[in-house]
N, C-alpha and C positions, 0 to 999 in steps of 0.2 A: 496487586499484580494478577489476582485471580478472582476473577467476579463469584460470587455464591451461586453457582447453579449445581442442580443436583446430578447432573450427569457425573461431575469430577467430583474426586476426591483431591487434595492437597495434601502427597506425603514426603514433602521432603525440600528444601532450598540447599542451593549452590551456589557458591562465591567463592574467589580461588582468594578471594582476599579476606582474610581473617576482621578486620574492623569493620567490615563491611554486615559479616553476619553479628557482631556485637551490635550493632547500631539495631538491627533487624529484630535479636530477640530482646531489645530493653523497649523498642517504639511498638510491635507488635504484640508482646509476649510471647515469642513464639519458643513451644520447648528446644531445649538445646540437643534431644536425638532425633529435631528436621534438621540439625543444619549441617552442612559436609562443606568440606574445601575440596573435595572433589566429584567428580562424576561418578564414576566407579563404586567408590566408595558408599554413595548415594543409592546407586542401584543395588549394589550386594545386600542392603541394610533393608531396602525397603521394595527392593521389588516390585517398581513401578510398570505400567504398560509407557508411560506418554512422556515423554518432555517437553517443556517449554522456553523456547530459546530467546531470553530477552536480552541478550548480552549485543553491544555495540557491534558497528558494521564488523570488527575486525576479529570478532567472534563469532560471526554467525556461521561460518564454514566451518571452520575445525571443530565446534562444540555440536555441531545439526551431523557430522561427521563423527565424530566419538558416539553418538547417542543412537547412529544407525548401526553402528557394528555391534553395540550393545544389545541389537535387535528390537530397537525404541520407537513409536511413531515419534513426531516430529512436529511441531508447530512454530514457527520463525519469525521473528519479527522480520518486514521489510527494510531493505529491499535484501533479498533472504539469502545474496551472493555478489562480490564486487565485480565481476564479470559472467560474461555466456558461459565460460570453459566452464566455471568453476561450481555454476548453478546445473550446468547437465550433468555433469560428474555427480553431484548428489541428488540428483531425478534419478540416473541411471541406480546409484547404488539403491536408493528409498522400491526402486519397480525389482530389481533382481532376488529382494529378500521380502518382495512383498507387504512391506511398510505403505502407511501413511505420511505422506511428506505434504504440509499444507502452510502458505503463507498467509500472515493476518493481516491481509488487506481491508482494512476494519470499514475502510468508507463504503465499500459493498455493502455493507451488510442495514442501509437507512430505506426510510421510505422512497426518497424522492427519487434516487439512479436509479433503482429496482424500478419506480411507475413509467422514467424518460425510457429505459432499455425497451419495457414494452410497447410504449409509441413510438417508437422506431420502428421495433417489429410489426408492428400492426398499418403502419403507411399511411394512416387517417390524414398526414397532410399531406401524401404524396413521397417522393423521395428525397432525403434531405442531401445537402449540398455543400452545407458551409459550420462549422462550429468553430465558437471563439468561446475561450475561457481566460479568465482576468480571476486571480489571485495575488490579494496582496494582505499584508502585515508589516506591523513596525517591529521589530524584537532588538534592542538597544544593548550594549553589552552595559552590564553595570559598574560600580564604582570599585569594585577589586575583578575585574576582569568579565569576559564569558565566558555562557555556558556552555555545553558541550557542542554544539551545530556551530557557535560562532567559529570552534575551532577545527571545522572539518574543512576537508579538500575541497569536496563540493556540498555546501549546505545547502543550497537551493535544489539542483538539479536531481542528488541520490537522495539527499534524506526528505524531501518533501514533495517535488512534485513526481516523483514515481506515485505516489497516491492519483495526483490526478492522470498521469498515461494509463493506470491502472484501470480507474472508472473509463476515461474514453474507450481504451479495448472492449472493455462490458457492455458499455450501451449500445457501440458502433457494430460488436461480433463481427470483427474482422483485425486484419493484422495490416500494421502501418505499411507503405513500402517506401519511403525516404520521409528524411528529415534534417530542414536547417535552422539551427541554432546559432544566437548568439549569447553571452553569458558575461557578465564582469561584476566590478566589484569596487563602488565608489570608495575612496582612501579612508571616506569618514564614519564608514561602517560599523564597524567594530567586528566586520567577517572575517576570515584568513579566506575564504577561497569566494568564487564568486556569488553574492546575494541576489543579483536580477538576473533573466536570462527572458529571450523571445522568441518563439521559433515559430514554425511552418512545418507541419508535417501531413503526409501525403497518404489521405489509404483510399486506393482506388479512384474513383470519382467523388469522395469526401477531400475537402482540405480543411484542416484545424489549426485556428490561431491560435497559440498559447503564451500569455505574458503571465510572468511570476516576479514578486517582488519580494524579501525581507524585511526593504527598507521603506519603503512607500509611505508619502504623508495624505494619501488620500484614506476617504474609509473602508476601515478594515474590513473582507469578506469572510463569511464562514470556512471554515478549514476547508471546504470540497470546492470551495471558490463560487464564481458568477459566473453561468451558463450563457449563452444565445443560440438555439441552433435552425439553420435556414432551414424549411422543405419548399418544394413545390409550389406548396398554396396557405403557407405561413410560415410561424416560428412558434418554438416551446423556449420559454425563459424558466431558468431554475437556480437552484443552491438548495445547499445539502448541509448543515451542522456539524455532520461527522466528528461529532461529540455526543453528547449523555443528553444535550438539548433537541430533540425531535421536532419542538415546534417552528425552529428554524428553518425545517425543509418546505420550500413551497414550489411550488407546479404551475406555472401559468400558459395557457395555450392559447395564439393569438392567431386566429386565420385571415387568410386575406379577406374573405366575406364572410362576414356575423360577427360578433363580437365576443371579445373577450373572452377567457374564466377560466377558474382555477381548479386544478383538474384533482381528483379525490384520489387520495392516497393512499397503498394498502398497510393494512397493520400489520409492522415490523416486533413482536411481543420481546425480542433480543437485540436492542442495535450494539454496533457497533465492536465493541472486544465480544460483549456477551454471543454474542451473533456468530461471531468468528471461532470463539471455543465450543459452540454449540456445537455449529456442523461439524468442527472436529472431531467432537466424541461421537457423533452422530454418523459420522462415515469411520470411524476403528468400528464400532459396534457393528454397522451393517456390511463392512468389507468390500468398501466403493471407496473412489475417489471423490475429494471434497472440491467445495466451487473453492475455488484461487489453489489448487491443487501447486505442487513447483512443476508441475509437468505445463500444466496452462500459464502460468506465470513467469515461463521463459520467455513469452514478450513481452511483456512489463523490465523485464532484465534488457531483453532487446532496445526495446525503446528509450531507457536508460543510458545504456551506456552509448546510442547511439549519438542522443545529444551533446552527451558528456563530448562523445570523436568530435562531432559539428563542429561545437564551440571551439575546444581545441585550434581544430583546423581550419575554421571559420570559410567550412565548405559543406557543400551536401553531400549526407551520405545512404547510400542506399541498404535496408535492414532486410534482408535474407536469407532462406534457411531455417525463419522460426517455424513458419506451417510444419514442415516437417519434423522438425524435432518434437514438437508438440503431437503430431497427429502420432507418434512408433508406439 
């Protein structure tokens, strides 16, 4: 749960469920004055500066909420709120007491979106026009049931491709303004809510296609999925690992005249979770806000839950209101 870097210390675990910390200090060793069944508790004992909130979607608000009034910074697993209300409401409270409040948007933190974001910004092909992203995985439920996504409302849409709206925001630096969705969920899944989903979504003069699948019998992509994005006078083809494997990420840039090749990548010494608690301690220490801040990461919520409406309503829907909240 906590990669070894020297910034953090590790004093203390939480679980409101008593077998849960048994299991924790006999697999770990972990002494038995880290472990609490509550939060409070935890902090009175041990006086921490930071929490880390890796508790299900259905925790992440009320536990990132206990732990601000405790006067805690904040670190959240994604997607770090089941709606906009509920994610402004703890930006508003994290800015009022001057906390850190930051979501672990872990696929940020690889070589290859970090090099795409740059050639965007730098316009070597011109201005781009078109992105399609293709995601897919088989995840099967097994022979006494699934596991936890298979039994979510929307496993495809909140629990996994908020990663990749996440990275589009990043590379594109700009904010969706509609999006249409569609989403289901073939009988022989083994999902409870919908597995594949396809949408359309509009930022400005960019349009991005996005297709996600759980169940797909083609082959599997790297977690950050298969890139293609049009400009002017090529395309950049990529994927990203967005795991502990690095060598997965590769860069390829294809202009319309000259050829090919593959574009050098800058050294990431952190990816991934390490990357994401880095800048966390990295921004408490210097008293700034961190990249995937929850104040930036109200459109990643936006874009989220947008689809979710789409689908739903299997109409376009137009997202908002986020520039603003973000920019206060």
């Amino acid at each position: 749960m906590i990669p070894d870097i020297k910034e953090v210390e590790l004093v203390a675990f939480v679980d409101s469920d008593p077998y849960s910390l048994d299991a924790l200090r006999k697999e770990l060793n972990v002494p038995a004055d880290q472990c609490f069944e509550s939060l409070k508790e935890a902090v009175v004992a041990t006086q921490p500066q930071a929490v880390l909130n890796t508790t299900a979607l259905a925790g992440h608000v009320p536990v990132t909420r206990a732990a601000l009034d405790l006067g805690l910074h904040v670190l959240v697993e994604k997607p770090f709120a089941p709606n906009l209300r509920s994610a402004q409401e703890l930006v508003d409270m994290a800015a009022a007491s001057r906390l850190v409040l930051m979501v672990s948007q872990n696929y940020r933190f690889f070589p290859a979106p970090r090099a795409v974001a740059s050639l965007v910004h730098d316009a070597a092909l011109g201005r781009l026009y078109e992105v399609a992203i293709d995601f897919r995985r088989f995840s099967p439920a097994g022979p006494i049931g699934g596991s936890r996504h298979h039994l979510e409302e929307q496993p495809l849409l909140v629990d996994m491709s908020i990663h990749h709206f996440d990275l589009l925001r990043m590379i594109l630096n700009r904010e969706p303004e509609r999006i249409y969705c569609e989403a289901w969920n073939p009988e022989w899944s083994g999902f409870n809510g919908p597995s594949v989903a396809v949408a359309s979504i509009v930022f400005d003069d960019v349009v991005a296609s996005y297709r996600g699948s759980w169940v797909s019998a083609g082959p599997a992509t790297p977690w950050a999925g298969d890139w293609r994005m049009e400009f002017e006078r090529g395309e950049i083809v990529w994927t990203s690992a967005a795991d502990s494997d690095m060598t997965q990420d590769k860069v390829e840039i294809r202009p319309r005249q000259g050829e090919a090749h593959t574009a050098t990548l800058p050294i990431v010494p952190r990816p991934g979770t390490w990357g994401t608690l880095t800048e966390f301690a990295s921004a408490i220490q210097a008293g700034r806000q961190p990249e995937s801040s929850g104040r930036d990461n109200l459109g990643s919520i936006a874009l989220m839950t947008a689809a979710v409406e789409s689908a739903t309503r299997r109409a376009s829907v137009v997202i908002s209101g986020t520039e603003e909240a973000m920019a206060i």
